[in-house]
C-alpha positions in Angstrom: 134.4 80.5 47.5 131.4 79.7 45.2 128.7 79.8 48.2 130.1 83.5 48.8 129.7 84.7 45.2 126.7 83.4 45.1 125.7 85.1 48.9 127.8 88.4 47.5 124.8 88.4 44.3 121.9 88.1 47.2 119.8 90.8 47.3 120.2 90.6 51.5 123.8 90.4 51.3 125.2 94.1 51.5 122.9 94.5 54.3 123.8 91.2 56.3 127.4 92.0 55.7 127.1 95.6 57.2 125.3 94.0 60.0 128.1 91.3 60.3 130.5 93.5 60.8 129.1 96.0 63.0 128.6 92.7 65.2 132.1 91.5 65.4 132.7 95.5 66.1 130.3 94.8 69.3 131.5 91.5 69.8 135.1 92.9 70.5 134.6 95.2 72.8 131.9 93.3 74.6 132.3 91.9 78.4 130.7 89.6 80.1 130.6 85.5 80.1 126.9 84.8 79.1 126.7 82.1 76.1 123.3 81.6 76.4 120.2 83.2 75.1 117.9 84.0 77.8 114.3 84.5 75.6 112.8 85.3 79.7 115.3 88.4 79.2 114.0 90.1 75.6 112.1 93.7 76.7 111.5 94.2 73.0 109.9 92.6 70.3 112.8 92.9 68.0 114.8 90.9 70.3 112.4 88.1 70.1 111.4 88.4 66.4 115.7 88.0 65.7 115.5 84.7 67.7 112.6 83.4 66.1 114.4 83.9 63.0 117.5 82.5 64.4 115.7 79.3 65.4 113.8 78.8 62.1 117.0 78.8 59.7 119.6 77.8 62.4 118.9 73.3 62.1 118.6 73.8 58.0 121.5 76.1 57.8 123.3 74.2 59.8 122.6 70.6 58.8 123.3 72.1 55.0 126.7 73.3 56.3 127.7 70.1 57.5 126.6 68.4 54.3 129.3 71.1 52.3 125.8 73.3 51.1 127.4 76.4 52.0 125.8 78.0 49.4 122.6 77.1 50.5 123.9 77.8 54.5 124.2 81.2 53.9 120.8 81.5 51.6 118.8 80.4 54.5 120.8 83.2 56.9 120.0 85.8 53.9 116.4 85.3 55.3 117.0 86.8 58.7 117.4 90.6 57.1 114.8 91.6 58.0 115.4 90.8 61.5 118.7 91.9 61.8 117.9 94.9 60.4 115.0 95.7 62.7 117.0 94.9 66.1 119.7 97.0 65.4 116.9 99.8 64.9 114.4 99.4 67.6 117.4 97.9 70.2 119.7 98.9 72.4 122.4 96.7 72.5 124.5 98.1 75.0 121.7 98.2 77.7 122.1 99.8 81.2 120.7 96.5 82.6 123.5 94.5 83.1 121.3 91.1 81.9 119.5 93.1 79.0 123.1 93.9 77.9 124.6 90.2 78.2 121.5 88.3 77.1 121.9 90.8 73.6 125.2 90.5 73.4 124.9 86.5 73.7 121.9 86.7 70.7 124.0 88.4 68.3 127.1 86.0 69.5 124.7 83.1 68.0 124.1 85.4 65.2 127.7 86.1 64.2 128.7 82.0 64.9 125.8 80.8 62.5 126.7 83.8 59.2 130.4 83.1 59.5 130.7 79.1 60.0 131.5 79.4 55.7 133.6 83.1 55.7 134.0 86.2 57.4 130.7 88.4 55.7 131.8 91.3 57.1 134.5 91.3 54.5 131.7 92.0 52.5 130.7 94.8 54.1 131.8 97.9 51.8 
């Protein structure tokens, strides 16, 4: 509870939880089977600029989840904001090509795995 109050008082928060949640909405009506991240796939640069940012925090945040650092987890995902924030302006995530589609909706699965490993965010989300 005390790694959320302290993401809640981030100034990335409000933003990453609108984003969380407008994910899971995606994420629920989403088809399709693909799990992995195709980076061959990406058509824009936001789509690769979110996975960079995803592989930068994603071994830290992770390694400081397992050690119970769930504070710090979720500090290191408050630095993808910018990322976020610029895919879901300059993308398309529901892509007429079949593969764009999948391989986005696979990214932002990663995404939504990695910011809710300590709590929902998107409960955040006002």
């Amino acid at each position: 509870l005390n790694a959320v109050v302290t993401f809640s008082g981030l100034p990335e928060a409000a933003s990453l939880a609108a984003a969380n949640k407008r994910i899971g909405n995606i994420l629920k009506k989403a088809e399709g089977n693909v799990t992995a991240v195709n980076p061959a796939l990406f058509a824009e640069p936001a789509e690769r600029a979110l996975a960079a940012a995803l592989d930068q925090v994603r071994p830290d945040a992770t390694a400081r989840f397992a050690a119970g650092d769930y504070a710090g987890s979720l500090t290191l995902l408050a630095r993808t904001r910018d990322a976020v924030d610029a895919f879901f302006t300059d993308v398309m995530v529901m892509a007429e090509d079949p593969k764009q589609r999948d391989n986005r909706i696979a990214l932002l699965r990663e995404l939504h795995s990695l910011m809710n490993k300590v709590a929902d965010l998107s409960k955040l989300a006002a």
